[in-house]
C-alpha positions as CSV (number, residue, x, y, z in Angstrom):
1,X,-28.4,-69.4,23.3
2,X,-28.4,-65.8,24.6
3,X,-29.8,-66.6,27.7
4,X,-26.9,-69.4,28.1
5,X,-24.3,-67.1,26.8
6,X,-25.4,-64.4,29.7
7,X,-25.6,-67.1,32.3
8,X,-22.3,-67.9,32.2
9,X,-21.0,-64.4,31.8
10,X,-23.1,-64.0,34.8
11,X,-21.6,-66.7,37.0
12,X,-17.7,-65.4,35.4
13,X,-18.3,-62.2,36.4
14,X,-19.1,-63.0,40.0
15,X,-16.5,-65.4,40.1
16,X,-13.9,-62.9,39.1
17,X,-15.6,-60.4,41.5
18,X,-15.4,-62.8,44.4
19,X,-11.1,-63.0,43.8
20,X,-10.8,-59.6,43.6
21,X,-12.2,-59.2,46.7
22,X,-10.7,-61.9,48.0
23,X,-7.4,-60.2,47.0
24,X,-8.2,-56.9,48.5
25,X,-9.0,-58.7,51.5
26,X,-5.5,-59.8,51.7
27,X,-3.3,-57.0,50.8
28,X,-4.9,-55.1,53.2
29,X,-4.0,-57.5,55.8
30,X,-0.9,-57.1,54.6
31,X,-0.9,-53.2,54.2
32,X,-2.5,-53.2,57.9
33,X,1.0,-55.2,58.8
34,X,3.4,-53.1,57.2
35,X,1.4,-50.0,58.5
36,X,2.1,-51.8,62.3
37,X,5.5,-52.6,61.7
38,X,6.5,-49.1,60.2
39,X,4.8,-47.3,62.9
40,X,6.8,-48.9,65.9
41,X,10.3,-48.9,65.1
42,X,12.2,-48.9,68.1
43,X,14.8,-45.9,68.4
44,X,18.5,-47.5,68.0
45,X,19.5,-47.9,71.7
46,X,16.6,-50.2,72.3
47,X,18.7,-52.1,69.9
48,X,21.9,-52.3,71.9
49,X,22.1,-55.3,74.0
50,X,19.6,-57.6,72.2
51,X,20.0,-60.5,70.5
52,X,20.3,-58.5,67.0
53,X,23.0,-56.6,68.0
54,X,24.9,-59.8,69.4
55,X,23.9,-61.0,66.2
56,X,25.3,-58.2,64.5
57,X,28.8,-58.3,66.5
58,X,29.5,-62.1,66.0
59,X,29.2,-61.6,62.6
60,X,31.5,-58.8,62.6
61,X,33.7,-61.6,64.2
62,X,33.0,-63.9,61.7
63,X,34.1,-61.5,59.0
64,X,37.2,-60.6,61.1
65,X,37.9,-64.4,61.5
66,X,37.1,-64.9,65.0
67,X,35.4,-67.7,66.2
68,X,32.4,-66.3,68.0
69,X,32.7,-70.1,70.0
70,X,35.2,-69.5,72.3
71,X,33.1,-66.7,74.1
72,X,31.7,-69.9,75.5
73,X,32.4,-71.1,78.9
74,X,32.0,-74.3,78.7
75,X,32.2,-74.4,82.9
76,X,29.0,-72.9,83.1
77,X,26.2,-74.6,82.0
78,X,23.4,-73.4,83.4
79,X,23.2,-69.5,83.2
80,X,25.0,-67.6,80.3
81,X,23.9,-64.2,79.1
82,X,24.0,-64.3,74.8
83,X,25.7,-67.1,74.4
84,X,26.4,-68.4,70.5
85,X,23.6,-71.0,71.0
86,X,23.3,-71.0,67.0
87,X,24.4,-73.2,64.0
88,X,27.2,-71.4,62.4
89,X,24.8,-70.7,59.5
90,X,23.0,-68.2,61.0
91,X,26.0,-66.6,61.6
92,X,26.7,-66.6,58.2
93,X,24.0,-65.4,57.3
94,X,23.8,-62.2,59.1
95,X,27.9,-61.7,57.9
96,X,25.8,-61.7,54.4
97,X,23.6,-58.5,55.6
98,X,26.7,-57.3,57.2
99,X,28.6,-57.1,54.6
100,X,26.0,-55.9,52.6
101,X,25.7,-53.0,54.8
102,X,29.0,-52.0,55.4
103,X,29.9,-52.8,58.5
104,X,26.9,-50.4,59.6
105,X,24.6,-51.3,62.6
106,X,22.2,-48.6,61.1
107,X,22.4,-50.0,57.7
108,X,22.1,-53.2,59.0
109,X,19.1,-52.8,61.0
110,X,17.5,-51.4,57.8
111,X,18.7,-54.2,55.6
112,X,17.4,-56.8,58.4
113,X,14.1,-55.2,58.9
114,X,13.2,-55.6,55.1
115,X,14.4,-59.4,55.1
116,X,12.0,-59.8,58.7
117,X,9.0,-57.9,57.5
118,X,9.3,-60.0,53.8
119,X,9.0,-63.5,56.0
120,X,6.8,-62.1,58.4
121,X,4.3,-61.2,54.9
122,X,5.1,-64.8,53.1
123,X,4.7,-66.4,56.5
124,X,1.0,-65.1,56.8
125,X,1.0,-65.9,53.1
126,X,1.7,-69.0,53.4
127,X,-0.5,-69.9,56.0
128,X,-3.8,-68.2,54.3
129,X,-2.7,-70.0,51.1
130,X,-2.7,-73.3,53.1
131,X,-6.3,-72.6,54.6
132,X,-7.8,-71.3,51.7
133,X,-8.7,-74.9,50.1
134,X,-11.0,-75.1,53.3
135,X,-12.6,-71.8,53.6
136,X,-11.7,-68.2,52.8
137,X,-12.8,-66.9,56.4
138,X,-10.8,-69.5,57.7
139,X,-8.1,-68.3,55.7
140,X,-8.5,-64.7,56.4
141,X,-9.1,-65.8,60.2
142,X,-5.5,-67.6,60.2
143,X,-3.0,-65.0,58.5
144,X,-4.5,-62.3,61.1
145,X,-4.0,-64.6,63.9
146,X,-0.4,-65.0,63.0
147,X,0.4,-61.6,62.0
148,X,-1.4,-59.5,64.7
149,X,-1.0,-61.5,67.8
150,X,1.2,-59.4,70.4
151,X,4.0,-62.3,70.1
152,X,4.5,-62.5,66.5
153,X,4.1,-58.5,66.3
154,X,6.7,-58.0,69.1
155,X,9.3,-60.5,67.1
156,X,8.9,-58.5,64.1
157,X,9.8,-55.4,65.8
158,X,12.6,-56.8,67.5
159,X,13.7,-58.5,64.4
160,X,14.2,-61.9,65.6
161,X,14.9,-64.5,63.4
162,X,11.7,-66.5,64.1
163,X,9.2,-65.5,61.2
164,X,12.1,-66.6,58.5
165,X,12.5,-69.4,59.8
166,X,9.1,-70.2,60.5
167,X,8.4,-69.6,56.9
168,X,10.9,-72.0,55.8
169,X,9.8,-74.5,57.9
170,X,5.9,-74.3,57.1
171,X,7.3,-74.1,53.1
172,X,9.7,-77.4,54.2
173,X,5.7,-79.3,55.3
174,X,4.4,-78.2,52.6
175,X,6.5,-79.6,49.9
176,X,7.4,-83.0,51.9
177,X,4.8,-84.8,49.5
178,X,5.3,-83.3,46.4
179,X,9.0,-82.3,46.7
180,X,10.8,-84.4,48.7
181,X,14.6,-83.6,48.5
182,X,13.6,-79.8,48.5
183,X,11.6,-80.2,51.8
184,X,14.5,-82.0,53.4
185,X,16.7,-79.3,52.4
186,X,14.8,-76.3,53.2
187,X,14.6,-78.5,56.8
188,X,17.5,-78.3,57.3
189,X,18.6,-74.9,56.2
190,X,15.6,-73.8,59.2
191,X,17.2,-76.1,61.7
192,X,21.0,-74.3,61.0
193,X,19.0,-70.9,61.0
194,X,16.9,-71.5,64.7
195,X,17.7,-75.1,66.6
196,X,13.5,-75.0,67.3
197,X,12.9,-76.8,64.4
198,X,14.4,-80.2,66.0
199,X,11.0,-80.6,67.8
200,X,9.5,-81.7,64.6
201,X,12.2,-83.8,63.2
202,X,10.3,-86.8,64.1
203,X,8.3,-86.3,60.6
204,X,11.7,-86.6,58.6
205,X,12.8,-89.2,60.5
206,X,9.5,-91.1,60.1
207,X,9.3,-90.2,56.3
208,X,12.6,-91.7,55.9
209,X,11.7,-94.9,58.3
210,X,8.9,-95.2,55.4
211,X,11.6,-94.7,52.4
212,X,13.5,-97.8,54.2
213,X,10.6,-99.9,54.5
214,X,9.5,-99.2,51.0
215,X,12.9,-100.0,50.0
216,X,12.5,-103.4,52.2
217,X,9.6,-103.8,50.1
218,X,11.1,-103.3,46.8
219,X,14.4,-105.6,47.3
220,X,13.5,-108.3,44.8
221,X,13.6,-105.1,42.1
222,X,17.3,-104.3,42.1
223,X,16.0,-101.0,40.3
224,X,13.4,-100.2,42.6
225,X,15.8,-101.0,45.6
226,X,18.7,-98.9,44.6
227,X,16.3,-96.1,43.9
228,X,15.0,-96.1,47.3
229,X,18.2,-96.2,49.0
230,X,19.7,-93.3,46.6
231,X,16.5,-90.8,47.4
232,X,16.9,-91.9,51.2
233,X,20.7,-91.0,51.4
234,X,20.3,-87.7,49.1
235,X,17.3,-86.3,51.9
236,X,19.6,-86.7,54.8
237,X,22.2,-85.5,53.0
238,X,20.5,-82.6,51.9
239,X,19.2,-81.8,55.3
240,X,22.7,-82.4,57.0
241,X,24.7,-79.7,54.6
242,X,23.3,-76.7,55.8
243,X,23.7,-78.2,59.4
244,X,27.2,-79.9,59.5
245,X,29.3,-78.3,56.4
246,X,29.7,-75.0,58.2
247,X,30.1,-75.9,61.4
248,X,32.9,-78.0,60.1
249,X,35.9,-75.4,60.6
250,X,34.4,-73.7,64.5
251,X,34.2,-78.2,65.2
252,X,38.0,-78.3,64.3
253,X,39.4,-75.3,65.9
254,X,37.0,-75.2,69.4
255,X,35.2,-78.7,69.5
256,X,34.4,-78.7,73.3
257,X,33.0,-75.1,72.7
258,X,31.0,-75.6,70.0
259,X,29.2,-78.5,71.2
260,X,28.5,-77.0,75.0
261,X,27.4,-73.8,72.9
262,X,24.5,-76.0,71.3
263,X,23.4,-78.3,74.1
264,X,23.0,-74.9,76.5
265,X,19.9,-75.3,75.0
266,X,19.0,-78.0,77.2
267,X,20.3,-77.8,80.3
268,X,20.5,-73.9,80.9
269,X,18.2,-73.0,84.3
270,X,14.4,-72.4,84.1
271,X,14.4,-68.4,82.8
272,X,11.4,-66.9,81.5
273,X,10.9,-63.2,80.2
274,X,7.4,-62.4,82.3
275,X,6.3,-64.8,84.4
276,X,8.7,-67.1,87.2
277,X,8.5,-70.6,86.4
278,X,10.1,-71.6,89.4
279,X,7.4,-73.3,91.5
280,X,6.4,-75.1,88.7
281,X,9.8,-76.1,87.5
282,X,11.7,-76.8,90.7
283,X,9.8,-77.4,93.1
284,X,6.2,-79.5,92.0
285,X,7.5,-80.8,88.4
286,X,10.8,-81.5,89.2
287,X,12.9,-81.5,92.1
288,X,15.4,-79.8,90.8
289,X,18.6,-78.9,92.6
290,X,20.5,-76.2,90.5
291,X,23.7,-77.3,91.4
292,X,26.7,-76.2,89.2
293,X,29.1,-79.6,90.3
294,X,26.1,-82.3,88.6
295,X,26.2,-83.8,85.4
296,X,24.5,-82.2,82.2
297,X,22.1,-85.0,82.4
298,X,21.1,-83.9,85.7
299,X,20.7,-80.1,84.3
300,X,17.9,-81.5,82.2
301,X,15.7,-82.7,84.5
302,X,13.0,-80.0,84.4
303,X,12.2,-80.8,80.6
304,X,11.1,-84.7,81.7
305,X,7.5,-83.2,81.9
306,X,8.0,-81.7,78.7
307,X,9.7,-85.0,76.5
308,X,6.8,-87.2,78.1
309,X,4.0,-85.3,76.3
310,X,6.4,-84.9,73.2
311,X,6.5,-88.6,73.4
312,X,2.6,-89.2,74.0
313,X,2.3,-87.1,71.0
314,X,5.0,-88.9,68.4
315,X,3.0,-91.9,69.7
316,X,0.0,-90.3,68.2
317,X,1.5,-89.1,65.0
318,X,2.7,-92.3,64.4
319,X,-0.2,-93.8,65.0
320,X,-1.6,-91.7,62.3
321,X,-3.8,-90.7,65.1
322,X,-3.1,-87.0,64.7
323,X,-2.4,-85.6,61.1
324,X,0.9,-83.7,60.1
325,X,0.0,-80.0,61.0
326,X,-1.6,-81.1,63.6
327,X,1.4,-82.8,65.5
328,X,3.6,-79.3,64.8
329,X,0.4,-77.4,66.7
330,X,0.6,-79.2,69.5
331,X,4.5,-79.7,69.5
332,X,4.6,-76.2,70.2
333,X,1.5,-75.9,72.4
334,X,3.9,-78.3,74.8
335,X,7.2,-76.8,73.9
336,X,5.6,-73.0,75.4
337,X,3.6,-74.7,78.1
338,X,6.2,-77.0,80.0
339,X,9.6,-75.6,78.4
340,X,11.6,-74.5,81.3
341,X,13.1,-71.9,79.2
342,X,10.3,-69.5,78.3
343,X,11.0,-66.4,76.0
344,X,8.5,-64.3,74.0
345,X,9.3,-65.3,70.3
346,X,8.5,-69.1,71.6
347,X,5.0,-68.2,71.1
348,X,5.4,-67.0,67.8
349,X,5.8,-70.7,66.4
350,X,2.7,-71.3,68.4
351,X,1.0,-69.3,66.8
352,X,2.1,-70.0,63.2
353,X,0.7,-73.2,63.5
354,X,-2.1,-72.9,65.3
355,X,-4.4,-72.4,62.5
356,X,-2.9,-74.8,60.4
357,X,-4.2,-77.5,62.9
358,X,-7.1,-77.4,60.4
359,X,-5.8,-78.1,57.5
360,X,-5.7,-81.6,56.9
361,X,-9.1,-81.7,58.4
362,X,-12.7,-82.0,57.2
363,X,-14.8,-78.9,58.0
């Protein structure tokens, strides 16, 4: 009875040993991270013309009761410098932290560097939480390939608004199963916060196909029927309202702005932060005139290459060829390798979900 007794003290104790180092293992990940991010804070005029501080001033608008919209010319569609190419509510949301700080670029700065380096953590979290059912050096191998890679390290420092919004969207995946109307939410929410999540909208739209069907299915139960269609209508509703419901008053007042703020996204010229894209992009992908009398259509050329593999790969998903985490991988793997519009925080969302290729997979 002893020797039983011992045994399984035995097994406890190593067991508890193993998640306490297991534990360590990841705060100092996280430590190491914080450590990085304290020690290369950029000095304030580095600050000046980038996207944060044209985040900053639009929401100083905002507060003022400006329309940061009609900076838009909608003329021009293929190069602007800073245009509003957001949903209102990430506007809103940094009139919150401006608010909250005053009016204070300083204080804001400091206010927004907590909120980035929070995500940034739960984003690594997340993705180590997510692994960790397969293997814990698996686990440990996928936070510190998010957190320490030069893109996602560079984006924190420069306190872009990609790891919140990552995090939100890997937290969206993650509860599509379990908590549906909470998923589609928190979808869209990431979509009004960074447009990048649209590339994976095919999974909500294919969950909801499904709810349809299922409610097809379930039309001889007038119970079961009206279910379905209720839960169907509350998930795109839920994933519209962050989405539509601000943008309702800047739709009103400057529609034509507004609208040719968001679709700059597609058709502004082939730009990239380090390397030129133009032989690839103009010349052997795409003949591509950049003409500033065509069509918007015509401006879009140069992402054909990309919306063909896009398409191979929705194929795939729906074919249940490819698993969930999966698709998002390579979604992103395309969007960095054949998007005409190339900046550095694009590979951040590469490399959040890189490692979470293997999660739905045996090992």
């Amino acid at each position: 009875m002893n020797l039983t007794i011992n045994k399984v003290i035995s097994i406890l104790n190593k067991k508890t040993l193993n998640r306490v180092n297991e534990t360590l293992a990841v705060l100092l990940v996280l430590f190491v991270g914080y450590i990085i991010f304290l020690n290369n804070t950029p000095s304030l005029d580095s600050y000046n013309d980038g996207d944060v501080h044209h985040g900053f001033q639009r929401s100083v608008s905002i507060l003022n009761g400006v329309n940061p919209y009609v900076e838009f010319n909608t003329d021009e569609m293929l190069i602007q410098s800073k245009v509003p190419g957001f949903f209102p509510l990430y506007f809103y949301f940094m009139s919150l932290i401006t608010k909250f700080s005053n009016y204070s670029f300083v204080l804001f700065l400091d206010n927004l560097r907590y909120i980035v380096f929070l995500a940034y953590s739960l984003t690594g979290l997340s993705i180590y939480l997510l692994l960790r059912k397969k293997s814990i050096v698996l686990a440990l191998f996928g936070i510190a390939l998010f957190m320490f890679n030069r893109w996602t390290l560079n984006d924190v420092i420069d306190l872009k608004q990609d790891s919140y919004v990552i995090f939100t969207t890997i937290l969206s995946l993650s509860l599509l199963k379990t908590n549906k109307k909470m998923s589609f939410l928190l979808f869209g929410i990431a979509t009004a916060l960074k447009h990048l999540t649209i590339l994976i909208s095919p999974i909500f739209a294919l969950e909801i196909l499904n709810q349809i069907i299922q409610a097809w299915k379930n039309k001889d139960s007038s119970e079961a029927l009206k279910k379905n269609i209720l839960e169907t209508v509350l998930c795109i509703t839920l994933t519209l309202i962050p989405i539509v419901v601000p943008s309702i008053p800047f739709i009103i007042q400057t529609p034509k702005n507004f609208f040719s703020s968001i679709m700059f996204n597609v058709t502004r010229k082939p730009q990239d932060s380090s390397v030129k894209l133009d032989t690839g992009f103009d010349k052997m992908l795409v003949l591509y005139d950049q003409d500033k009398n065509k069509s918007n259509f015509y401006y879009m050329l140069p992402r054909i290459p990309m919306v063909f593999l896009l398409s191979l790969l929705l194929f795939l998903y729906f074919k249940k060829k490819i698993l969930m985490w999966e698709y998002c991988a390579l979604t992103y793997v395309v969007f960095v390798a054949f998007n005409p519009v190339l900046f550095g925080q694009y590979y951040t969302w590469m490399m959040g979900f890189l490692p979470l290729m293997l999660v739905d997979r045996k090992l």
